[in-house]
N, C-alpha and C positions, 0 to 999 in steps of 0.2 A: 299227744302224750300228756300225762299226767302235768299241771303245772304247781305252781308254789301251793295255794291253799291247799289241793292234793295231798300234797306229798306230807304236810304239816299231819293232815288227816293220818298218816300211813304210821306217822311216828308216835301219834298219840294211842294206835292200836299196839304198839310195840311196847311204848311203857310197861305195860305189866308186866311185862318180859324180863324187864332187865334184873342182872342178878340169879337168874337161872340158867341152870347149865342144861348144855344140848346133848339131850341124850339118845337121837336117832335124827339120822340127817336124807331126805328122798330128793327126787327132782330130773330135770331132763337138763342140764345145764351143763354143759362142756368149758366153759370160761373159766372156772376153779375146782380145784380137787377137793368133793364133798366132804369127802371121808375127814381130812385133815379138820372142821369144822366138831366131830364126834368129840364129848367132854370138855369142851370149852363151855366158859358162860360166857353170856353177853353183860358186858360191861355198863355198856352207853350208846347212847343214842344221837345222832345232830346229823340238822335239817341246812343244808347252804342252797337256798333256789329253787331247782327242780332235781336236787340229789341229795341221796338218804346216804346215811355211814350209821354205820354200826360195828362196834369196839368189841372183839371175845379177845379174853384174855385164858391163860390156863387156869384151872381149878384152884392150884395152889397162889395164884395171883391174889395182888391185894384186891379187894372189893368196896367199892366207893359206899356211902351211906346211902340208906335206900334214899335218904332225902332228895340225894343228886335227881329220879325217878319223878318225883313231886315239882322238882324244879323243871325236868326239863316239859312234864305237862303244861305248866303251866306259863313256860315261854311260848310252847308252841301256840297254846290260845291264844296269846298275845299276840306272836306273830314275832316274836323275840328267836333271838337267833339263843342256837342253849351252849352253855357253859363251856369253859374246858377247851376255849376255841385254840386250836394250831393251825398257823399260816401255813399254806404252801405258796407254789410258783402262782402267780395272779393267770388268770384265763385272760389271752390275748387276742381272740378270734373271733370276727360276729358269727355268732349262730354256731357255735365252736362245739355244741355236745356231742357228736359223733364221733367227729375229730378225735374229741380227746377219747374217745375209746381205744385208739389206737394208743396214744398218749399213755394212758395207765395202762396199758398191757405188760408194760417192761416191770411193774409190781408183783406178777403172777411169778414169784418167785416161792421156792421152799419153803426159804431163811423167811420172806416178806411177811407168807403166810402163817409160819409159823410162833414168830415171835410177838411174846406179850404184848396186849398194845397195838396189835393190828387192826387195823379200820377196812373192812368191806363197802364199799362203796355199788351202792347201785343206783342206777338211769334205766329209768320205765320209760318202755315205746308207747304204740298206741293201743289205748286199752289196757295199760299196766297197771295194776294193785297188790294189795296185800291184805290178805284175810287172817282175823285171829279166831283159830277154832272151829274153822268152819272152810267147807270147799265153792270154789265157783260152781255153779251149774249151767248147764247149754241153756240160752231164753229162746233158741230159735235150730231149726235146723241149718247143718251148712250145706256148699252148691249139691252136696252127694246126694242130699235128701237125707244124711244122720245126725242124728243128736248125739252131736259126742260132747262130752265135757272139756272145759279148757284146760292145756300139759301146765302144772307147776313148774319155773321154773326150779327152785327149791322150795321143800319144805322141812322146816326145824321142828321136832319135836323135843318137847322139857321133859328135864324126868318130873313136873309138877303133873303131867298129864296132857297138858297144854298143846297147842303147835302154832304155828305162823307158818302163812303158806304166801309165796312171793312169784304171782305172774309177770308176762311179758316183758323181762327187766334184765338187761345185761349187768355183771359183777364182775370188779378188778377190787385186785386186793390195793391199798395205800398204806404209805407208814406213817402219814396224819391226815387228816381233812383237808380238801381246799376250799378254806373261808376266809372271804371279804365282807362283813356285815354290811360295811358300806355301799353294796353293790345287792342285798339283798332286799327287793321291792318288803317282804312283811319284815325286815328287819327294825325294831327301836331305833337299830345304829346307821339305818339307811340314809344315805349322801346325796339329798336333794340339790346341791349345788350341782356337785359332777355331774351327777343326772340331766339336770337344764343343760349344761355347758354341751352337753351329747346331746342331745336336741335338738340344739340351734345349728349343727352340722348340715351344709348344704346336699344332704341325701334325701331320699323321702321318708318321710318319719318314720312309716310302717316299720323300714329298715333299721331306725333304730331301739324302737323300742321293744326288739326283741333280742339286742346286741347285749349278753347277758354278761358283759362288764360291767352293763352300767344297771341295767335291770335284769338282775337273778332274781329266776322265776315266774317271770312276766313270759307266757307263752302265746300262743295265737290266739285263743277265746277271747283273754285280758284284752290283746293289744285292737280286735275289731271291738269290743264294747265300748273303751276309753276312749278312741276316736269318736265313734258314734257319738256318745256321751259330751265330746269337747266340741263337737258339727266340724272333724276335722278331717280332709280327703287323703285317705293313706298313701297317696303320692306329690301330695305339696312336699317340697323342700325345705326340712326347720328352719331353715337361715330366711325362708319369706314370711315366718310367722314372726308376729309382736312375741316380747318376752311375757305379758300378760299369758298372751294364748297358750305360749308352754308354761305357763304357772300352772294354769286352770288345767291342761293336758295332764303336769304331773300330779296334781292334786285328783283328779278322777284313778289316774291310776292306783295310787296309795290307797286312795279310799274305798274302791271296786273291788282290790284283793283282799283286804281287811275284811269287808262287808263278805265276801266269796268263802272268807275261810271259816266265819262266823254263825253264816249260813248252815253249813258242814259237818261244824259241831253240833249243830243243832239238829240235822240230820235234814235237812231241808236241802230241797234239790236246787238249781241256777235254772231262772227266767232268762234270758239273753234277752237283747233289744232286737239286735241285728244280725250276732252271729246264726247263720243258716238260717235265716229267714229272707221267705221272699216278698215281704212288705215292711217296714220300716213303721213305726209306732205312729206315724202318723198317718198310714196307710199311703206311702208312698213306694211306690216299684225300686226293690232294692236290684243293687250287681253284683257280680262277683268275678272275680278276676286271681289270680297267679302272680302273683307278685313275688319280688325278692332279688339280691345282689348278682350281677352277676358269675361271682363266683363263690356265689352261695345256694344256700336251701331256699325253694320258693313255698311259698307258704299261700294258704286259701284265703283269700281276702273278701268279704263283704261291708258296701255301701252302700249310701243314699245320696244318689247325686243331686237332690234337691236340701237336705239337711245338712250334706258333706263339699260346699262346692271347691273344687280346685284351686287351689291359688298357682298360677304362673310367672315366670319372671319377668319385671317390667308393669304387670299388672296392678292399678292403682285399688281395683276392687275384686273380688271371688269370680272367679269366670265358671258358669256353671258346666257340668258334664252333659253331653248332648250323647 
């Protein structure tokens, strides 16, 4: 699924959007009542992690200055969380974005939808985007032998002419954002302390550095590169790594999404080191393995057991993987 630089990507397409109202609403989405979206503008825009909100208010609503638009552009370059932040309930669950799908269902209300001020909130599966002015096309045929084009799940059209069109993405309505900056990996305001402190948690790291309390946004791609990157084996135990080694761990991380999202804008695609590959930059035979809590989501793991060696408990040096 789409992760933080993604999603950053998705809202800078939207910018020009805001401020115009929707004047024809299409889609295959059953999650919220399209129609109710018909003559609202879009307000505002903001990025928490790996989920997008976006604000319609009714026509007669106040309308922020377009400046608000410029601003939140140019947060998202930054990697800056945008404006206008309202706290909700803090997300309490590793690997909780499903979960809370159920969680925000109780917003799919009339009243919810209806009243100025409401935030749409959407979470892209895999392969989830958002096109401005333009439709996906099939790159390949599927198992049928057709080339059918991908279902929108909505698309908005402006009375400017304009549209945004929003794949693979489930919508619940909110009555504000839920943002933690300090939990937001491209955040200014992200909380490298807490972060370490989550760390050094006697789990295996993998596990936590996709516990999006502490790293929103950081999804599977990030979490096998920054490994790679630190020579660190996604099943050591933080509590056997030095605090050095989780410096240097969080510091590839910060610096890997930054550089990801940077990339992006630039229109430039991602090199991986290791993700789905099966040699390791050094030309070493990489693995791949199923990892994850056990009462969580397992997630696809690749390594290099001769750049990644295991650290074990009791163990005074790296024991490599055989």
């Amino acid at each position: 699924m789409p992760e933080g630089p993604s999603v950053r990507k998705f809202q800078l397409l939207i910018s020009p959007f805001v401020g115009q109202v929707v004047a024809k609403v299409e889609g295959s989405t059953r999650k919220i009542n399209m129609n109710y979206l018909n003559a609202l503008r879009l307000q505002d825009s903001q990025v928490h992690g790996k989920n997008l909100y976006l604000a319609f208010v009714a026509t007669e609503g106040p309308l922020r200055s377009t400046a608000g638009g410029a601003t939140s552009q140019r947060e998202a370059a930054n990697g800056a969380s945008s404006s206008h932040q309202e706290l909700c309930a803090p997300q309490t669950a590793l690997q909780e974005e499903e979960l809370q799908e159920v969680q925000h269902s109780r917003y799919e209300t009339l009243d919810a939808a209806g009243s100025p001020g409401s935030w749409l909130r959407f979470h892209f599966g895999l392969f989830g985007s958002i096109r401005a002015n333009e439709f996906s096309r099939a790159k390949r045929a599927n198992k049928r032998g057709d080339w059918k084009d991908p279902a929108p799940r909505l698309v908005l059209h402006f009375e400017s002419g304009g549209f945004l069109v929003f794949y693979n993405c489930r919508m619940h309505w909110c009555s504000s954002p839920r943002v933690d900056p300090a939990s937001d990996i491209l955040s200014a305001d992200f909380h490298r302390g807490r972060a370490l402190n989550a760390l050094q948690a006697s789990t295996p790291i993998c596990y936590t550095l996709l516990d999006q309390r502490y790293f929103s946004g950081l999804g599977n791609i990030i979490k096998n590169e920054v490994l790679y990157l630190a020579k660190i084996h996604p099943l050591t135990q933080g509590s056997l790594l030095s605090v050095s080694d989780l410096e240097h761990l969080l510091d590839y991380a910060v610096q890997f999404s930054s550089d990801w999202l940077q990339s992006k804008l630039r229109g430039k695609g991602l090199h991986p080191y290791i993700y789905q590959k099966e040699q390791c930059p050094l030309g070493h035979a990489v693995m791949k393995g199923t990892f994850g809590p056990s009462d969580g989501f397992k997630r696809l793991t690749w390594w290099c057991p001769q750049c990644q060696p295991e650290i074990l408990a009791g163990d005074e040096e790296p024991s490599p993987v055989n």
